[in-house]
C-alpha positions in Angstrom: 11.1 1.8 -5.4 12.4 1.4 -1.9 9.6 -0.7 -0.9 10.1 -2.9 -3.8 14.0 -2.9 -3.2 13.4 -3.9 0.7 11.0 -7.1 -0.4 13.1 -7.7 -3.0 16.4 -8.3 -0.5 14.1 -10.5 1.7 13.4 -12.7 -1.5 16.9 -12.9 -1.5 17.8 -13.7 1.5 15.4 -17.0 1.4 17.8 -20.0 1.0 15.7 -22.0 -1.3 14.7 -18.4 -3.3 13.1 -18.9 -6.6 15.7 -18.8 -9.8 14.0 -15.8 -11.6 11.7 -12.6 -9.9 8.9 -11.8 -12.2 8.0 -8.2 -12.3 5.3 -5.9 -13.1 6.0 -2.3 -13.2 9.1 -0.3 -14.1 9.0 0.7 -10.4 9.3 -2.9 -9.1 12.2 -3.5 -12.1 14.1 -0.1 -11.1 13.6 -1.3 -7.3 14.5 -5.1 -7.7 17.7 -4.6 -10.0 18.7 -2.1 -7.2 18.2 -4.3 -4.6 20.5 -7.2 -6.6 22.8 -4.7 -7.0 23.4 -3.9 -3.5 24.3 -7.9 -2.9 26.8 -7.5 -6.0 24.7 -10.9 -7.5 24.8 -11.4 -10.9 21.8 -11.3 -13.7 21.0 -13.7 -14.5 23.8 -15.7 -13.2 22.4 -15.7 -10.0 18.8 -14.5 -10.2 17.0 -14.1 -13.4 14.4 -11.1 -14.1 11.2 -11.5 -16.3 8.9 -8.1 -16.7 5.5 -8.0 -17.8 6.4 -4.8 -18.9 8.9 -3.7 -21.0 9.8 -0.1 -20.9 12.6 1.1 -23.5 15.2 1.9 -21.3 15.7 -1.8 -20.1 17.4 -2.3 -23.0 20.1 -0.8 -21.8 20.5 -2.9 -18.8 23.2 -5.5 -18.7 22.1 -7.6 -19.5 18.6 -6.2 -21.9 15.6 -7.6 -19.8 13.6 -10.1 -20.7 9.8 -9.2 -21.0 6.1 -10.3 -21.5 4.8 -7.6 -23.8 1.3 -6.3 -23.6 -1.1 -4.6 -26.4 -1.9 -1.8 -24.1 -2.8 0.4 -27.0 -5.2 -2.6 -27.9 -6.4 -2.6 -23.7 -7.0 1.2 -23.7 -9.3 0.8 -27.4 -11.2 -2.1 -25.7 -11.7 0.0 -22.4 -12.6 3.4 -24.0 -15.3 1.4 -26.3 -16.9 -0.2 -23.4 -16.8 2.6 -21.6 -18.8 4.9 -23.9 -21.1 2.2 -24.1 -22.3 2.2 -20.8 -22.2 5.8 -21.0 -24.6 5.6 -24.1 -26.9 3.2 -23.0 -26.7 4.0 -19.2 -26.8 0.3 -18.1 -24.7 -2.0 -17.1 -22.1 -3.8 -19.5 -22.3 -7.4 -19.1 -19.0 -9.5 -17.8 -16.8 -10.5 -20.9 -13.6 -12.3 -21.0 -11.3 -10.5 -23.6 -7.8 -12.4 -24.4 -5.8 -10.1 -25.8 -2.2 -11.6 -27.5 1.1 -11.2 -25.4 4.3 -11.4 -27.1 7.6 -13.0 -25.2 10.1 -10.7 -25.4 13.3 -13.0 -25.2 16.5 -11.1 -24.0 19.2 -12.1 -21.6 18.0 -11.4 -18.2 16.4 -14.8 -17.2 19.2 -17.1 -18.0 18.5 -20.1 -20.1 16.3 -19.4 -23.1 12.6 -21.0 -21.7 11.4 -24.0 -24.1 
């Protein structure tokens, strides 16, 4: 969290800074809203916050944070199968590419809704 919360104040301090931070942990989340909070900026008036995670407690931020939602039930399946493959046939599982659906989870943090 602190870590996050020191790069996140340097992100800050850049005078032509981005208009949103996107995340990707609860720990980055919990660090970077501390860190806005310490320069008394506004979400998303000032900065806007996208997660690719979206724990249930953001909800209660204010504002509710907008996130990328991800099928990990779906991942962990996917992983466990190709894992007990390998495991059964003791060889190598060949490279595939798996897309799995997101969802955009559209809430208040980022500021204008995206098109």
């Amino acid at each position: 969290t602190e870590s996050t919360r020191e790069v996140t104040r340097g992100i800050l301090e850049l005078p032509d800074r981005s208009d949103s931070i996107f995340l990707t942990s609860e720990v980055k989340i919990f660090g970077t809203i501390l860190a806005i909070m310490d320069r008394k900026l506004q979400i998303p008036g000032d900065i806007g916050i996208i997660s690719f995670v979206d724990p249930t407690w953001t909800v209660i931020c204010d504002p509710p944070l907008m996130a990328i939602w991800q099928h990990s039930s779906t991942m962990g399946m996917i992983a466990e199968q190709k894992l007990f493959t390998q495991i059964d046939n003791i060889r190598q599982i060949r490279d595939a590419n798996l897309i799995l659906r997101t969802e955009v989870v559209i809430r208040e943090s980022y500021g204008e809704t995206p098109e």
